[in-house]
C-alpha positions in Angstrom: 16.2 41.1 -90.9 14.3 38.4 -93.0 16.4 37.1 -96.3 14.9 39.3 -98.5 15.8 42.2 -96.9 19.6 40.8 -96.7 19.2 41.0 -100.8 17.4 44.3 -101.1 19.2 46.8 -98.7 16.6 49.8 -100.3 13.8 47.9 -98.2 15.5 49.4 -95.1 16.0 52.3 -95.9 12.6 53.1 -97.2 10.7 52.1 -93.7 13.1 54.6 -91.7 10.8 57.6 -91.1 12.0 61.1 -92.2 13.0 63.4 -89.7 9.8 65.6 -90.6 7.6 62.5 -89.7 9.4 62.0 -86.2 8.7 65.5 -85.5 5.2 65.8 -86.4 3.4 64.4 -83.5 6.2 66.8 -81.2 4.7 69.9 -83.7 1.2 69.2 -83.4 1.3 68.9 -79.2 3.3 72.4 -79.5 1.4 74.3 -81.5 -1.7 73.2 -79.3 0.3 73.8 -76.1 1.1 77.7 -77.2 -2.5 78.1 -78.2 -3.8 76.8 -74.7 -1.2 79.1 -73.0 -2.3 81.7 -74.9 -5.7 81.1 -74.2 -5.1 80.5 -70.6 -3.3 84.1 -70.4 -5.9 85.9 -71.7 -8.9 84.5 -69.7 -6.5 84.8 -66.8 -6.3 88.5 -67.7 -9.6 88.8 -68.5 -11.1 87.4 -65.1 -8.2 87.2 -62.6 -9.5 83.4 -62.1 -6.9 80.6 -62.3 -9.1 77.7 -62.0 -11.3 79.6 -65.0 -8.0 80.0 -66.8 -6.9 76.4 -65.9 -10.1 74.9 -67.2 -9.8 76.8 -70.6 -6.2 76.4 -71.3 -7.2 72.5 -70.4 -10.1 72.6 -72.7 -8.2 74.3 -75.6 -5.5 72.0 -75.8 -7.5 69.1 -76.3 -9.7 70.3 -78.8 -6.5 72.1 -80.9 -4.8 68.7 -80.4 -7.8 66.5 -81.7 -8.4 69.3 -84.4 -4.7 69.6 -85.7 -4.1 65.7 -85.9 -7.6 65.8 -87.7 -6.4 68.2 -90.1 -3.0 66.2 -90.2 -4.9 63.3 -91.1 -7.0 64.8 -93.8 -3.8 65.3 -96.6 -3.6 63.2 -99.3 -0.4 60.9 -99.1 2.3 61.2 -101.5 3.1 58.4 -104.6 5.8 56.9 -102.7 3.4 57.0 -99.3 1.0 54.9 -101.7 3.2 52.6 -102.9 4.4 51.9 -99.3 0.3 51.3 -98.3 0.3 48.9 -101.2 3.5 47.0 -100.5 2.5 46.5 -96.9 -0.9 45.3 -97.7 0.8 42.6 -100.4 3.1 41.5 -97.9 0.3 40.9 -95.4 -1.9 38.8 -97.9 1.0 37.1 -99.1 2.2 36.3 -95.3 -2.1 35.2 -94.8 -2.0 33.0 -97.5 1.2 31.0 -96.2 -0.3 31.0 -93.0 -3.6 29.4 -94.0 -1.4 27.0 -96.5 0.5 25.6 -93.3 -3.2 24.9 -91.5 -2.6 28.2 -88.9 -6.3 28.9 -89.5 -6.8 30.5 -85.9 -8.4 34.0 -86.1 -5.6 36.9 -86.0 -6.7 39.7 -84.0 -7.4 37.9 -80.8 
């Protein structure tokens, strides 16, 4: 815990994640899973060919998973989602400009 956070307990707090947001990434891989089974079952029906069905059930779980986090990705965050973006990205500056203050001017990233 850095000193300001000793002051300020609601900074904790804030960054815990809600349940919903621990849960999402769980949703999203099983909601794709039951659509690949399901698509799996019915080309497995269909043709009586398990390596067919295997290859469509692969197929359609990663494309549901790529298009639901898509979709996941597309809704527009909430105020206090923004104001979280915006305190993070004043913290960071602030944390850039002490850095380049005490002569740390190696490139970050690397």
């Amino acid at each position: 815990m850095t000193p300001r956070d000793k002051k300020d307990p609601r900074v904790t707090q804030n960054l815990q994640p809600t349940r919903r947001d621990r849960f999402l990434p769980l949703e999203l891989l099983g909601i794709s899973g039951g659509l690949a089974v399901f698509v799996g079952l019915i080309v497995l029906i269909a043709t009586r060919e398990f390596v067919l069905a295997g290859v469509a059930l692969g197929v359609t779980f990663i494309i549901s998973v790529v298009l639901l986090a898509l979709f996941a990705l597309a809704f527009k965050p909430t105020e206090a989602e923004v104001e979280d973006i915006h305190e993070q990205d004043a913290e960071a500056r602030a944390k850039a400009a002490r850095d380049r203050a005490e002569g740390d001017d190696r490139p970050r990233g690397h």
